[in-house]
PAKE-492371 format. One line per field, with one value per atom (N, C-alpha, C): y, z, x; atom name; residue in three letters. Coordinates in steps of 0.001 Angstrom, whole numbers. Example, Ala and Ser with C-alpha at 12.3 -4.5 7.8 and 13.67 -1.06 7.14 Angstrom:
residues 2
y -5690 -4500 -3300 -2250 -1060 30
z 7800 7800 7800 7080 7140 7870
x 13190 12300 13200 12850 13670 12900
atome N CA C N CA C
residu ala ala ala ser ser ser
//
This chain:
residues 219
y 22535 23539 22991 23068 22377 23509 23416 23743 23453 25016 24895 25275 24037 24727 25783 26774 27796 28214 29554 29896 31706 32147 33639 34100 34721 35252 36592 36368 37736 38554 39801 41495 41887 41019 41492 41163 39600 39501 39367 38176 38118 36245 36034 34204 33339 32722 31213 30014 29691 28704 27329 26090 24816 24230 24477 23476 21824 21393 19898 19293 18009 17527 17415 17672 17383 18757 19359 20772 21279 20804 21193 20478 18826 18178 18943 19289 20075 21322 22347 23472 23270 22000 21655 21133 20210 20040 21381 22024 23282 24319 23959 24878 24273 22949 22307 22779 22649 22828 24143 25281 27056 26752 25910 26252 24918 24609 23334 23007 24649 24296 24692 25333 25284 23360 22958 21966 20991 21053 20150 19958 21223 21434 20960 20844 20505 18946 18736 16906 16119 17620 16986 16211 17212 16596 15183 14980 13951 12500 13140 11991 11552 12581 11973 11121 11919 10935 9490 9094 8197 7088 7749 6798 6351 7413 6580 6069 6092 4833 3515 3808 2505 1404 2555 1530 941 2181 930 -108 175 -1275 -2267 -2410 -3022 -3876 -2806 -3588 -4011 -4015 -4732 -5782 -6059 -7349 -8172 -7660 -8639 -8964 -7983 -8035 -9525 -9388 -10477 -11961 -11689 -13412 -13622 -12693 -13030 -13339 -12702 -13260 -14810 -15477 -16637 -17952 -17112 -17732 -17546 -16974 -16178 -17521 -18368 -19658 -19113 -18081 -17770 -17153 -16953 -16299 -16914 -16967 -17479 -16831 -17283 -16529 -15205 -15405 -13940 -12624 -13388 -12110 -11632 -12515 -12637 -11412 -11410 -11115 -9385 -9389 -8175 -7504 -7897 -7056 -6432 -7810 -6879 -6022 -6483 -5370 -3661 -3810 -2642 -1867 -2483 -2421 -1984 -2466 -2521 -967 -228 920 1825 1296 2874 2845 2197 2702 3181 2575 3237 4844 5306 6777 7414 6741 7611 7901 6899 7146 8299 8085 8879 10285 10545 11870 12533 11553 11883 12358 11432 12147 13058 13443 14675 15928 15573 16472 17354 16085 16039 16972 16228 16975 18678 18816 20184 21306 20274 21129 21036 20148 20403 21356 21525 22211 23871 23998 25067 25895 24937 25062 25382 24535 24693 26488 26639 28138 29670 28789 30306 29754 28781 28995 29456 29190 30584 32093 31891 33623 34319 33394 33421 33796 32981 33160 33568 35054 35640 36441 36772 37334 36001 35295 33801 33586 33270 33009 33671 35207 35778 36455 36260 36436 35110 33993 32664 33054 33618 33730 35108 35941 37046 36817 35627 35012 34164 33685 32720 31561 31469 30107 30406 28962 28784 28134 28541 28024 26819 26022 24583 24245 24527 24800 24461 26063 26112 25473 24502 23845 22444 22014 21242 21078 22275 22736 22171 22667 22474 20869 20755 18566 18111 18512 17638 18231 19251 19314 18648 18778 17890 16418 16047 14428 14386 14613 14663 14387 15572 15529 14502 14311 13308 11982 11594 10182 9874 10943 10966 10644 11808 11667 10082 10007 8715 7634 7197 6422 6567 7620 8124 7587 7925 7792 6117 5411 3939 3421 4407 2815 3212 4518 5081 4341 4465 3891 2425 1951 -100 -905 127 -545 -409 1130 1174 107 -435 -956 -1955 -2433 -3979 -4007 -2892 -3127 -3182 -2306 -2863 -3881 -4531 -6143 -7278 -6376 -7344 -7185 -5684 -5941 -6458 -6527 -7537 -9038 -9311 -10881 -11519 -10571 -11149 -11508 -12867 -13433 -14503 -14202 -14816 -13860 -12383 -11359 -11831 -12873 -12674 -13597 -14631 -15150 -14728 -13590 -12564 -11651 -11335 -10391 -10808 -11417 -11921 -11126 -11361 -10240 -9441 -10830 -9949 -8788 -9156 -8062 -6874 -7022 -5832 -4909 -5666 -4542 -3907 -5047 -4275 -3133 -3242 -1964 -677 -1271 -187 368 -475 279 781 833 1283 2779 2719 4225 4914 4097 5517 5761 5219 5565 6610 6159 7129 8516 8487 10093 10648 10305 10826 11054 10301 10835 11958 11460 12979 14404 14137 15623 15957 15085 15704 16330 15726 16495 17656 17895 18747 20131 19429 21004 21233 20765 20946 22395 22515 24251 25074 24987 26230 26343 24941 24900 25912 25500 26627 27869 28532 29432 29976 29289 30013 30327 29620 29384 30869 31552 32341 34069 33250 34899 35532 36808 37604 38024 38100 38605 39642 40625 42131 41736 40426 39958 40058 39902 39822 41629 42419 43538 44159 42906 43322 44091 44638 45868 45175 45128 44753 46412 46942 48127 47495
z -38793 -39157 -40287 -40075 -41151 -42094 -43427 -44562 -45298 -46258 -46919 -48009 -48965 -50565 -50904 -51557 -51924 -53429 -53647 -55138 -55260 -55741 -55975 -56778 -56601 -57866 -58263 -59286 -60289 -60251 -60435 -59810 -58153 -58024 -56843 -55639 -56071 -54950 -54221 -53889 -52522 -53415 -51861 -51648 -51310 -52178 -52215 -51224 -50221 -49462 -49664 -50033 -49900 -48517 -48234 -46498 -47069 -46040 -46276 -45581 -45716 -45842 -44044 -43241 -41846 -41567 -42233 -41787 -42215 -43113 -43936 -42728 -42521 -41562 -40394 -39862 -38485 -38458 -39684 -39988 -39989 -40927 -41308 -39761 -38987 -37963 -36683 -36888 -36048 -36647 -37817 -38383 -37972 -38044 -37513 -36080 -35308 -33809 -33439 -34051 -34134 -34915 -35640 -36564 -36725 -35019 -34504 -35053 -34778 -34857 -36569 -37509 -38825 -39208 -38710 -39414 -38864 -38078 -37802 -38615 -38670 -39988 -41797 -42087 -42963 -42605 -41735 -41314 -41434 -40738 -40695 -42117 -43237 -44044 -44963 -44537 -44117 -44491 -42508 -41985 -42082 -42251 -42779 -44160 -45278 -45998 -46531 -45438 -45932 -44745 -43875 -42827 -43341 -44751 -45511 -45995 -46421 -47894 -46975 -45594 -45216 -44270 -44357 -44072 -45226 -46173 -47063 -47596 -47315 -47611 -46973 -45527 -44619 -44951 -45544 -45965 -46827 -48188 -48969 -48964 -47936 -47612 -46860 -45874 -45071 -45847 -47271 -48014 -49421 -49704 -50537 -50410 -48301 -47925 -47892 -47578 -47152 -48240 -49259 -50332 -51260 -50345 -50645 -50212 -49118 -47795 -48879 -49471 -50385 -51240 -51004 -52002 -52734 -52376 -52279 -53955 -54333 -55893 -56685 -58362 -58795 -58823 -59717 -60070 -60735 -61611 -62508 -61508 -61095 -60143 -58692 -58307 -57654 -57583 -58973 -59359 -60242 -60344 -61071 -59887 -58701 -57492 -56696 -56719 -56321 -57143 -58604 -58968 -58864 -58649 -58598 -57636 -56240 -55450 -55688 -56189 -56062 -57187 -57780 -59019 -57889 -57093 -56368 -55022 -54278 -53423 -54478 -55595 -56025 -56095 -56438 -57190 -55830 -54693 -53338 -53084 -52837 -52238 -53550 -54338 -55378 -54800 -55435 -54762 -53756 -52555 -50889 -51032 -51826 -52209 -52689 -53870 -54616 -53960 -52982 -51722 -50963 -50452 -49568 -50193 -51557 -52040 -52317 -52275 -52479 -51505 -50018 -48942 -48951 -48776 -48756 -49297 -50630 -51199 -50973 -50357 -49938 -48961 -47617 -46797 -46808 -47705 -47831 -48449 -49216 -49888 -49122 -47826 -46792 -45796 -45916 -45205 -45771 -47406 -48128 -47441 -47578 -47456 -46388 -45155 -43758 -43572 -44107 -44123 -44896 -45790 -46907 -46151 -44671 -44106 -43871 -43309 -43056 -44176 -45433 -46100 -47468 -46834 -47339 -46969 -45368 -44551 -45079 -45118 -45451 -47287 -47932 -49297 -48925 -48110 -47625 -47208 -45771 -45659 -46658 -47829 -48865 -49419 -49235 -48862 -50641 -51050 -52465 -52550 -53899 -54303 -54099 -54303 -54052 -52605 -51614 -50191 -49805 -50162 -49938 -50439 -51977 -51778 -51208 -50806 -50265 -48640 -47817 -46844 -46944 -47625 -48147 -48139 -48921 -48950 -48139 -47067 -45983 -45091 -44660 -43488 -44342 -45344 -46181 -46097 -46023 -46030 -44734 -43489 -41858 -41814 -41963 -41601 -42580 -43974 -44681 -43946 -43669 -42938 -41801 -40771 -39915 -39527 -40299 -40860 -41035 -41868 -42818 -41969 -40947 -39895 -38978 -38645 -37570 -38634 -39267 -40397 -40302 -40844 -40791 -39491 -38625 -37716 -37114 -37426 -36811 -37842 -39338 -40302 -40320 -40400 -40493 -39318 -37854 -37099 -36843 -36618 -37313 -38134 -39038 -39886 -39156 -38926 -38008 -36817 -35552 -34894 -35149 -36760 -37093 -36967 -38041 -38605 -37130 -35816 -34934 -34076 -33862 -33512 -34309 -35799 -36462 -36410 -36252 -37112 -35583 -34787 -33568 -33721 -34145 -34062 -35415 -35785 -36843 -38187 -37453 -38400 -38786 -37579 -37839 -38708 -39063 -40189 -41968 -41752 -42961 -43090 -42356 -41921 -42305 -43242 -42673 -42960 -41814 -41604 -42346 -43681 -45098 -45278 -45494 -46004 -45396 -43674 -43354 -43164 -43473 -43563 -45199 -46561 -47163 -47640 -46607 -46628 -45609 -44533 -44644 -45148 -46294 -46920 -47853 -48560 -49728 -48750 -47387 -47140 -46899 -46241 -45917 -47566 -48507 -49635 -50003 -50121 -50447 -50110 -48650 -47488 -47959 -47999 -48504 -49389 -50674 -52036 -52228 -51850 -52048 -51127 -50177 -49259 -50110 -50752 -50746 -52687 -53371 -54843 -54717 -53240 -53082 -52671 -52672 -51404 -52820 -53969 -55464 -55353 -55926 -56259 -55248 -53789 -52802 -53149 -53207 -52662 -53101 -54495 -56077 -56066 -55460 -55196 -54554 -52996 -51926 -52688 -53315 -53882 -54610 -55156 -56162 -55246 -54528 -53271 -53531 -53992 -53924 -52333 -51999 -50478 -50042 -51046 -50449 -49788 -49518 -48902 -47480 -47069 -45396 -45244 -45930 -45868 -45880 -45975 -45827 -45072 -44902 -43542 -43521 -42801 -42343 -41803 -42935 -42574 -42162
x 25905 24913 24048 22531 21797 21599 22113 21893 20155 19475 18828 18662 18300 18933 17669 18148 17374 17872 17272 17709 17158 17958 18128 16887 15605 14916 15524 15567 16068 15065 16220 15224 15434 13990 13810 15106 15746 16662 16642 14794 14319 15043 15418 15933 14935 14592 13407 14218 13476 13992 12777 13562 13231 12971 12097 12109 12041 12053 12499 10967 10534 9068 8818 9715 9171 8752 9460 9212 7686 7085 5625 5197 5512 4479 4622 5271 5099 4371 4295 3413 2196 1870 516 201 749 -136 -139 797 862 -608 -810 -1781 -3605 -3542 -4412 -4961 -3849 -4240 -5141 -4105 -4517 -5507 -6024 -7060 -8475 -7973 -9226 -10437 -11375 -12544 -12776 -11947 -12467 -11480 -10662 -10732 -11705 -12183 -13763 -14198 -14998 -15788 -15466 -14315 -13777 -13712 -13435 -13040 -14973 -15778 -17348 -17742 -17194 -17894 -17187 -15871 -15383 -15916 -16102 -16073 -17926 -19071 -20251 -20501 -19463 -19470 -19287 -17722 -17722 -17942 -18857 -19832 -20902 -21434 -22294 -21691 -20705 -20130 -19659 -19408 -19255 -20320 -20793 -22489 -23358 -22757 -23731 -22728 -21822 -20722 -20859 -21498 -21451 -23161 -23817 -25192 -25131 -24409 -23933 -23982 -22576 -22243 -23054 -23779 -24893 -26393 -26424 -27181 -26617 -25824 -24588 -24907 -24950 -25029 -26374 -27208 -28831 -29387 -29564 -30117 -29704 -28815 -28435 -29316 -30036 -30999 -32762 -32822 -34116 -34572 -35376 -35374 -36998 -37969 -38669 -39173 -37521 -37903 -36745 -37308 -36121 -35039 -34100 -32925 -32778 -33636 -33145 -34750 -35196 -36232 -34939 -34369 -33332 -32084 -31868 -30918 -31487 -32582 -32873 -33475 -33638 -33856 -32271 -31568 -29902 -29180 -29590 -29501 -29713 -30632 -31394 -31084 -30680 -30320 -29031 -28445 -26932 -26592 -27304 -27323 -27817 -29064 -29599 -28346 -27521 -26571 -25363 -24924 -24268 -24787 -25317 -26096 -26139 -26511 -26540 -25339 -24397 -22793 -21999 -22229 -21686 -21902 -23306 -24067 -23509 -23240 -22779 -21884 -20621 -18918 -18602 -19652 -19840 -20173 -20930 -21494 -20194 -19341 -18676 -17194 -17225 -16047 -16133 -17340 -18213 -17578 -18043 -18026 -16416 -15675 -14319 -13903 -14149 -13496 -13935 -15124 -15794 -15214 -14723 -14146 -12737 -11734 -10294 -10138 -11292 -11242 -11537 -12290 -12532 -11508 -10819 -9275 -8070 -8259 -7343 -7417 -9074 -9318 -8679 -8848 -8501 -7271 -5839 -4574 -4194 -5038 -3996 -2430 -2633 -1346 -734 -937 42 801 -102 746 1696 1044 1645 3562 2845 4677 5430 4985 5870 6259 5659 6664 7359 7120 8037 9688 9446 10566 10914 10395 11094 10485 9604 8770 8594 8642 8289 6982 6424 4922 4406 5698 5551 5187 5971 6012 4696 3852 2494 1631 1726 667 1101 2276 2132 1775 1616 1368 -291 -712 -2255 -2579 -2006 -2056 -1690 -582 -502 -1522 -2430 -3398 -4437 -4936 -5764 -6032 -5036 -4474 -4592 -4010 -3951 -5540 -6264 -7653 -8720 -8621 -9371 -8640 -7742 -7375 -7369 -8034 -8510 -10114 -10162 -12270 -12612 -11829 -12409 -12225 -11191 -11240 -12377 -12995 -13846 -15579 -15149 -16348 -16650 -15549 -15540 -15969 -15364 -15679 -17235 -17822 -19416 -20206 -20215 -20875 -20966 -19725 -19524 -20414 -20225 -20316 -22244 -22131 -23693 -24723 -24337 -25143 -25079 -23795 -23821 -24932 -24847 -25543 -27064 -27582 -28901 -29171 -28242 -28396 -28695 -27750 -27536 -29205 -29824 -31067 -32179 -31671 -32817 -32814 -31586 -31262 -30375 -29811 -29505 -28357 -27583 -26060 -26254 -27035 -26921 -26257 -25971 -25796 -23933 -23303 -21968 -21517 -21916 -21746 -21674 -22357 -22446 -21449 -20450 -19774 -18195 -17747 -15853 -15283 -14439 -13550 -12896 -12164 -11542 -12312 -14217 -14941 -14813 -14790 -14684 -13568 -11880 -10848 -10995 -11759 -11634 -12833 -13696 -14408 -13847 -12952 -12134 -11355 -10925 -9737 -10089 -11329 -11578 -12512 -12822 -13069 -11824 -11022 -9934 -9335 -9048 -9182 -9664 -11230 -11594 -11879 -11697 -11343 -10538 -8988 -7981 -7950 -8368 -8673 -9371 -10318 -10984 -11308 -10680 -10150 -8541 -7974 -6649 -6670 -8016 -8586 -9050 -9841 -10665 -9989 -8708 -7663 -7174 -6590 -5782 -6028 -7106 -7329 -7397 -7575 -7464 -6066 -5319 -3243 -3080 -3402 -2898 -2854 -4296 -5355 -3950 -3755 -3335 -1502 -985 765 578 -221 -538 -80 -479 -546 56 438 1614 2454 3547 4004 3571 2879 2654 1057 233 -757 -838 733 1297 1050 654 418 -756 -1763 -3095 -3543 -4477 -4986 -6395 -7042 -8790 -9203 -10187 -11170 -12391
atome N CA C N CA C N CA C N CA C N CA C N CA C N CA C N CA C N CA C N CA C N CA C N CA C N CA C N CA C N CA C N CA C N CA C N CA C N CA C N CA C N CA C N CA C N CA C N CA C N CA C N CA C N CA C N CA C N CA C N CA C N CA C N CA C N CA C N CA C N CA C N CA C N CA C N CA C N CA C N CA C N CA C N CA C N CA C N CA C N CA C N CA C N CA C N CA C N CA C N CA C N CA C N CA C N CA C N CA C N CA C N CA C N CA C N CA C N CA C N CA C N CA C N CA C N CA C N CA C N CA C N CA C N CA C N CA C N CA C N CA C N CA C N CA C N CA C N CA C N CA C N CA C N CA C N CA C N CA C N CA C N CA C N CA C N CA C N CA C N CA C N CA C N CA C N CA C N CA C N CA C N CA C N CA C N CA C N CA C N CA C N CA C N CA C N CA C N CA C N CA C N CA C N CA C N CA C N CA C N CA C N CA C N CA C N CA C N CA C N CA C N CA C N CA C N CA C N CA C N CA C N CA C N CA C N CA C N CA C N CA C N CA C N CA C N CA C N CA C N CA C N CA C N CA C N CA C N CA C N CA C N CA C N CA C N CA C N CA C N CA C N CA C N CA C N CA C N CA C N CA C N CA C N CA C N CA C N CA C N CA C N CA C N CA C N CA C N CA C N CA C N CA C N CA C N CA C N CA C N CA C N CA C N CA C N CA C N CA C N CA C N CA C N CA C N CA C N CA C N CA C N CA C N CA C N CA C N CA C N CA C N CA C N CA C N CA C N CA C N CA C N CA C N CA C N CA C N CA C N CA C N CA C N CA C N CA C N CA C N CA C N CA C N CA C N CA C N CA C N CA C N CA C N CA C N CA C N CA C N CA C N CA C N CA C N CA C N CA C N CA C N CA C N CA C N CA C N CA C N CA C N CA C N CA C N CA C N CA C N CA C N CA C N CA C N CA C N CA C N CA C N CA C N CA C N CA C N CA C
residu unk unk unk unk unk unk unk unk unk unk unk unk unk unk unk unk unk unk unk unk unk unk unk unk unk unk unk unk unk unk unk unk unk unk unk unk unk unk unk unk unk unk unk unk unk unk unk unk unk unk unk unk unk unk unk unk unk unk unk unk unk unk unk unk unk unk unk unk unk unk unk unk unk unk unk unk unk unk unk unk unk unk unk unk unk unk unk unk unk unk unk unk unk unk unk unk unk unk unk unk unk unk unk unk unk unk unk unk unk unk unk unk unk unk unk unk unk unk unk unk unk unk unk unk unk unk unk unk unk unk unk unk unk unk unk unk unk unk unk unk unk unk unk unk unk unk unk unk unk unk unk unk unk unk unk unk unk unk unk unk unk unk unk unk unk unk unk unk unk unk unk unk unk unk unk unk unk unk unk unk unk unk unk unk unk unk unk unk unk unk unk unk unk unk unk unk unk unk unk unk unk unk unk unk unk unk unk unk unk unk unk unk unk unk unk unk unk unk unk unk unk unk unk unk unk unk unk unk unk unk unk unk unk unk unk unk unk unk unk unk unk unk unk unk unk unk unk unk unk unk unk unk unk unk unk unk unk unk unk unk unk unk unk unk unk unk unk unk unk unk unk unk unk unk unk unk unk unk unk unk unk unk unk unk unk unk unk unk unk unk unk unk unk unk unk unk unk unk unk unk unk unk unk unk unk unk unk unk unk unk unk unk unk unk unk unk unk unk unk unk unk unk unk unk unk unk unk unk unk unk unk unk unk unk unk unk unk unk unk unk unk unk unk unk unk unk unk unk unk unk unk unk unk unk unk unk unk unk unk unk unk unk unk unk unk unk unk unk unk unk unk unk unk unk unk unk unk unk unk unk unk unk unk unk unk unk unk unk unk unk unk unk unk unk unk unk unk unk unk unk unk unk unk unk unk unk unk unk unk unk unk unk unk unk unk unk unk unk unk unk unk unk unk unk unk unk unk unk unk unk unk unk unk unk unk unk unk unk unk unk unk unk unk unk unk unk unk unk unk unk unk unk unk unk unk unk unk unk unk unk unk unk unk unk unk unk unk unk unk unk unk unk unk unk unk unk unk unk unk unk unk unk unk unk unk unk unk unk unk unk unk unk unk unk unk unk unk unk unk unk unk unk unk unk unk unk unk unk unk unk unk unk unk unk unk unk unk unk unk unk unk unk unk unk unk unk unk unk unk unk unk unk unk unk unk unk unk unk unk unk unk unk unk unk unk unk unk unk unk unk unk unk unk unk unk unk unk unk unk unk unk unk unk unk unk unk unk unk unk unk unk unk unk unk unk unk unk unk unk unk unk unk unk unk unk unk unk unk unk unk unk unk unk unk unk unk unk unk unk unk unk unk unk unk unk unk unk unk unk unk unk unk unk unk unk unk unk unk unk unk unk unk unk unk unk unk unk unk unk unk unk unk unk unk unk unk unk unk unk unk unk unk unk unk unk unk unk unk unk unk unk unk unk unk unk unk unk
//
């Protein structure tokens, strides 16, 4: 018989149950499925963001080698143009994430609103605070490391196929491979990072619920 450690709250004498971490992962993706088309929307802004961050990673780098080819200007004109360059994609991708973390977090909060009975029956049967926000971080995490794959490979590959109708095959020499797993890894990074910052305060939001929520009425 599988045992679950729990703990008595005083007073009331309702029993706090500990689920164990497969059990959240199976909720959170059970919650996903029933809840498809709002996690789209939450995954949309995702996965647009960091399709910009990985396209311009991808121009970066084909930008890195080309200007090596530039004999046309000196060095420091050279170098105070990639610059420049290199401050205005920073300031865009920033912007985008900031965007993105916006809408996440916009979104994770009218899915509080959504399941004040859900999760209000789960601290009814026992469910502890903790429980729920980790319920929260794992569909968070599921969908930002999802996005952010979907994102990577529309954005990276994107820019490439520019480069490939401008410059033809000469674009693959600009391209090694190191560069391009670690511009994937610094997007799915950054997906997950910041879908799983952006859920912090709904988790909290939603752990807060009181049980008498599973009692809501809709007039």
């Amino acid at each position: 018989m599988e045992k679950t450690a729990g703990r008595i709250i005083g007073g009331a004498g309702q029993r706090q149950v500990q689920l164990p971490l497969n059990k959240a992962v199976k909720i959170a993706m059970q919650s996903i499925r029933v809840r498809f088309w709002r996690s789209m929307i939450t995954a949309a802004g995702v996965f647009l963001g960091i399709a910009f961050l990985a396209s311009t990673l991808a121009n970066s780098t084909i930008g890195a080698h080309t200007k090596q080819d530039n004999t046309g200007l000196d060095q420091a004109q050279q170098s105070q143009i990639v610059q420049g360059q290199h401050d205005r994609q920073i300031w865009l991708v920033t912007l985008s994430l900031v965007v993105c973390t916006v809408g996440i977090a916009n979104s994770m909060l009218m899915s509080v609103t959504e399941r004040f009975k859900e999760i209000g029956t789960m601290k009814c049967l026992g469910a502890m605070d903790g429980f729920i926000v980790k319920l929260f971080l794992l569909e968070a995490g599921f969908l930002g490391v999802l996005a952010s794959v979907l994102g990577w490979i529309v954005g990276y590959w994107a820019a490439v196929l520019v480069g490939l109708m401008h410059d033809g095959s000469k674009i693959w020499p600009k391209l090694p491979p190191g560069e391009a797993l670690a511009a994937f890894g610094w997007s799915l990074l950054a997906g997950a990072v910041l879908t799983v910052l952006a859920t912090i305060f709904p988790a909290i939001r939603a752990s807060k619920l009181p049980p008498a929520a599973a009692l809501r009425v809709e007039i």
